[in-house]
C-alpha positions, 0 to 999 in steps of 0.5 A, spaced: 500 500 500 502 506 497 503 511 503 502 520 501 506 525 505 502 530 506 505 537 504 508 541 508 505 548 509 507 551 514 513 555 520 512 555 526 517 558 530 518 556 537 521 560 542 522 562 550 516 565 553 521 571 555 520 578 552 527 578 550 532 576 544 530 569 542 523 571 542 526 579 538 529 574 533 523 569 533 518 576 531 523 579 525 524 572 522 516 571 522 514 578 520 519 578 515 517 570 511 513 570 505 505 569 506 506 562 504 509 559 509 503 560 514 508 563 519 506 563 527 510 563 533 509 560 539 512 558 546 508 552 547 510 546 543 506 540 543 505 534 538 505 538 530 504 534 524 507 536 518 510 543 519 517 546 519 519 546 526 523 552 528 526 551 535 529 558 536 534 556 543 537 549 544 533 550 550 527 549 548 530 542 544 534 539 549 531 537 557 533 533 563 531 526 559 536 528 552 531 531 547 525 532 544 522 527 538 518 531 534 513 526 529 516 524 523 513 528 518 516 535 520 522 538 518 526 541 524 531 547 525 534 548 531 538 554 533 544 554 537 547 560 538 553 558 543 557 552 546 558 553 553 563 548 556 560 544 561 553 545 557 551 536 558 547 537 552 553 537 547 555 530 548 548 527 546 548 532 539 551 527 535 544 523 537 540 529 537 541 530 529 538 523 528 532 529 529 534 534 526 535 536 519 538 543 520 542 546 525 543 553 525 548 558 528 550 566 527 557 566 528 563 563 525 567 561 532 560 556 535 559 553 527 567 551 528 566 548 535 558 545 533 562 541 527 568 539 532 562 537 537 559 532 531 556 536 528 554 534 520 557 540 516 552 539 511 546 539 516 549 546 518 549 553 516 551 560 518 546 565 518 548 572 522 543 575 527 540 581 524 538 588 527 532 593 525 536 599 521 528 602 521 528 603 529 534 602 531 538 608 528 543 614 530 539 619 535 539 627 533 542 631 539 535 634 541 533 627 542 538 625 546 538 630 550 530 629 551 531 622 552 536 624 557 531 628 561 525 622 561 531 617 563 534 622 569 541 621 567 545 627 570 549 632 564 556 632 564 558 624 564 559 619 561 554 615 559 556 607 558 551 602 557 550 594 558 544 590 556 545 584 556 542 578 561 548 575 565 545 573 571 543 566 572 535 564 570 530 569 570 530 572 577 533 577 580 540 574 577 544 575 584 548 570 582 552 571 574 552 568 568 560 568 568 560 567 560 558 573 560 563 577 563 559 581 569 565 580 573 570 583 568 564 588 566 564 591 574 572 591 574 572 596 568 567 600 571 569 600 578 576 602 574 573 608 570 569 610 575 576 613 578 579 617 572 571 620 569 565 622 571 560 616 569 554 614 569 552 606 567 545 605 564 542 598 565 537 593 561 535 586 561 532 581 566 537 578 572 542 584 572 542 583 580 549 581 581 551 589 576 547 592 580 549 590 587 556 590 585 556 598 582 551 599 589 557 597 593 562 601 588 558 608 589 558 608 581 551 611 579 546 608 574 540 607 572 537 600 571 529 599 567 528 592 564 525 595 557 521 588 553 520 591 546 525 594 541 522 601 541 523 602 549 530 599 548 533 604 542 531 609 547 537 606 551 541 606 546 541 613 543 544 616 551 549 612 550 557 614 549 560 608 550 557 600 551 562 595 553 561 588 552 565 583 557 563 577 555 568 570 554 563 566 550 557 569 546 553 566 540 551 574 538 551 578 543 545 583 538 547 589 542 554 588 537 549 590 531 544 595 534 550 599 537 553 599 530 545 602 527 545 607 532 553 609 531 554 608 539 562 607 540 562 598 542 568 596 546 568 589 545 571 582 547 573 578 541 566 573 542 561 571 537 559 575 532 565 580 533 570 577 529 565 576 524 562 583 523 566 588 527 573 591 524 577 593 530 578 600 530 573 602 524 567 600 527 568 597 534 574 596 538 576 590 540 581 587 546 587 583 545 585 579 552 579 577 555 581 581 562 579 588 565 586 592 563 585 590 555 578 594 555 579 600 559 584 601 554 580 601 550 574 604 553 578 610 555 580 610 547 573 612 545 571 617 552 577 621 548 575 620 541 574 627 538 570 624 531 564 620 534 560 623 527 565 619 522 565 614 527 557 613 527 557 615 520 561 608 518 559 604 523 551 605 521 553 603 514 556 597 516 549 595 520 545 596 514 548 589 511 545 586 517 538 588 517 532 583 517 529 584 511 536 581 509 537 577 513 530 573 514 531 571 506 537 568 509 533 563 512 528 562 507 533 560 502 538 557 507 533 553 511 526 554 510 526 553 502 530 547 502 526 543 507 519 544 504 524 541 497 526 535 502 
């Protein structure tokens, strides 16, 4: 007896119930797909019948019993966006790709330790995260000025942003995420605070362990946990510096918003940063993971005098990376080829 597939008509992308990256990504690739794949995005995964499935972290793939099955008549992509060391999930990824047809990643350092880990190369491919160049762009002088009135953030210092998540879970993150940095970050904080007048803003869930920190430092800053992208460009457009501390990331996508709106980045060289920034021109970033190397660097920018090229350039390196550009990436690099299967 013949047996027919039914065809397969629709994306469905998966992704955290949090109103932060994975779920930003997850609304670009979406609104971004053509109207024939049905697109739809969900937190809750349950037993599909013929879709592609997109699970958008390797969290909601991966479990405490190994990893999910989906029915056999889906096709699968899963994006894992870094590798940490102790992470028990790469020693079963060898298995996991009896499940998956596409692997996907956003930078060059996590596909080379994928393909290390197991892996197939064939089933793997590269696709950068994107940024929205139409929201996230370059301020004027009046909006930031204004946006610095409604933030309470005092005239005359030095604005440095972090809006990165590094606390561990989705509480208040009193204890850090140590490959992001938060450690590294206070160091240089605590640093630059002895020479400039600075003033830190913060954003993000679980930035508990930043927070104590510059408390007991008598370092002023200003912390709101902004869900959405158009409260958080606010943030960005005070900013006269952002500092990225991180030791392993598989973006971050402050990388590329900083670059759309012509904020200084100084940088530790970890996941996207190799792949999109050139030192000096469009970011700067530091020979070592350590405190010395990015206060080098962040007073190097305190002190540049041509923040208008500066912005200039770094805007239209970011413009190569926005959405529209990058979720045809994935249809023709993932979506395409999976219905052609």
């Amino acid at each position: 007896m013949l047996i027919f597939k039914k065809p397969i008509k629709q994306l469905v992308y998966l992704t955290e119930n949090k109103d932060w990256v994975i779920k930003f990504n997850g609304n670009n690739i979406i609104k971004n797909m053509p109207v024939h794949l049905h697109p739809k995005m969900l937190s809750t995964y349950s037993r599909f019948k013929n879709k592609i499935l997109h699970f958008g972290s390797k969290h909601l793939f991966f479990n405490s019993e190994g990893f999910l099955k989906p029915h056999h008549s889906n096709k699968v992509a899963l994006s894992w966006y870094h590798v940490n060391p102790k992470d028990k999930d790469i020693n079963t990824l060898d298995r996991a790709m009896e499940n998956i047809d596409i692997l996907h990643t956003s930078c060059t350092l996590t596909f080379n330790t994928l393909i290390y880990n197991g892996a197939p190369k064939n089933k793997t491919v590269l696709i950068p995260l994107g940024v929205d160049t139409k929201i996230f762009k370059p301020p004027t002088l009046e909006e930031t000025v204004h946006l610095k009135r409604k933030l309470g953030i005092p005239g005359g210092r030095v604005c440095i942003g972090s809006f990165q998540k590094d606390g561990d879970g989705w509480e208040e993150g009193n204890d850090p995420k140590m490959i992001k940095g938060p450690d590294i970050l206070c160091d240089v904080l605590e640093e630059l605070n002895q020479e400039f007048p600075i003033h830190v803003l913060l954003t993000g869930p679980s930035r508990g362990y930043v927070r104590n920190r510059l408390n007991r430092s008598n370092i002023p800053f200003t912390y709101h946990y902004a869900k959405n992208p158009q409260e958080l460009v606010e943030f960005y457009k005070v900013l006269d510096l952002y500092i990225v501390s991180s030791r392993i990331e598989g973006g971050p996508l402050a990388v590329l918003e900083t670059m759309a709106c012509g904020i200084p980045l100084v940088t530790t060289n970890v996941g996207l940063v190799p792949d999109v920034i050139k030192n000096g021109v469009n970011g700067f970033i530091a020979d070592k993971i350590d405190k010395t190397s990015l206060v080098n660097l962040a007073k190097k920018v305190i002190q540049m005098e041509d923040k208008d090229e500066y912005r200039r350039i770094s805007r239209s390196y970011a413009e190569k990376y926005d959405w529209k550009i990058i979720a045809e990436k994935y249809y023709t690099d993932i979506y395409s080829k999976l219905l052609s299967e």
